[in-house]
Each structure stands twice: as structure tokens, then as C-alpha cells.
C-alpha positions in Angstrom: 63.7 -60.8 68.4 63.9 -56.8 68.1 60.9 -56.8 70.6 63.0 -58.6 73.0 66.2 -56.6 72.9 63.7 -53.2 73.0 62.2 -54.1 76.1 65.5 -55.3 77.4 67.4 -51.5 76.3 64.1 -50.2 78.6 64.2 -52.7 81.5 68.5 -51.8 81.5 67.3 -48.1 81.2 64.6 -48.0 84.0 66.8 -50.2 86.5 70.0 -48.1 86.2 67.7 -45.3 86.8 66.6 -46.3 89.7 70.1 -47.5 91.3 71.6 -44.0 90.2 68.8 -42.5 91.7 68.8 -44.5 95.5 72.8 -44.4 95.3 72.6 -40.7 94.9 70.0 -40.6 97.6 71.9 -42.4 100.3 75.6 -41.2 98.9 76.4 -45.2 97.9 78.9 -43.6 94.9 78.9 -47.1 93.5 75.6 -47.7 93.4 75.3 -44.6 91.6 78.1 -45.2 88.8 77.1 -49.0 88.2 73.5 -47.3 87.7 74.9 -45.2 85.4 76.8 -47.9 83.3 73.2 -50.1 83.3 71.3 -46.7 82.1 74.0 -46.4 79.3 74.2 -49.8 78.3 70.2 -49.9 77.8 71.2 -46.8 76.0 73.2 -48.0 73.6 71.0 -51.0 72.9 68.3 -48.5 72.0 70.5 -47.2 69.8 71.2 -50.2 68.4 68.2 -51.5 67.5 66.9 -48.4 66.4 69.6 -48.1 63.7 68.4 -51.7 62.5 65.0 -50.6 62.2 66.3 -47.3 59.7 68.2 -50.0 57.6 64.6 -52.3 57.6 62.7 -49.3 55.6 
């Protein structure tokens, strides 16, 4: 399961990259902060699963 949710945190990371990215680009300021949210959201469920791996060792 924490493989699943780790490549999930990366594929939310690397697609809310790329929408902040083309919304900055072409000025689309919603784009932009929804890409924002996605990359934070992958962030936070990197974070996450990284604190369950500390408490594993």
C-alpha cells in the first residue's frame, strides 16, 4: 500500500507542476493556483508517508 500512495504523492506532484507551469505560461491564474494546490497535496502525502516509514524503523 505505501508504494501506491508514494507514487500517487509523485504523480499529484509532477501534474500540479506542470498545470502551474502552462497556467503561468499562458497567464490562466487558475490554472496556476489549482496547480499549486495538486503540487501541495502530493506534498503533503509525501510527507505523510514518509513520517510512517520513521515510525516502521
Amino acid at each position: 500500500m505505501a508504494k501506491d500512495e508514494k507514487a500517487k504523492a509523485k504523480k499529484e506532484q509532477a501534474k500540479g507542476k506542470l498545470k502551474e507551469t502552462v497556467g503561468g505560461a499562458v497567464g490562466n491564474e487558475t490554472m496556476k493556483a489549482k496547480g499549486q494546490a495538486e503540487k501541495s497535496k502530493g506534498d503533503a502525502r509525501q510527507a505523510k508517508e514518509k513520517a510512517k516509514d520513521a515510525f516502521k524503523r
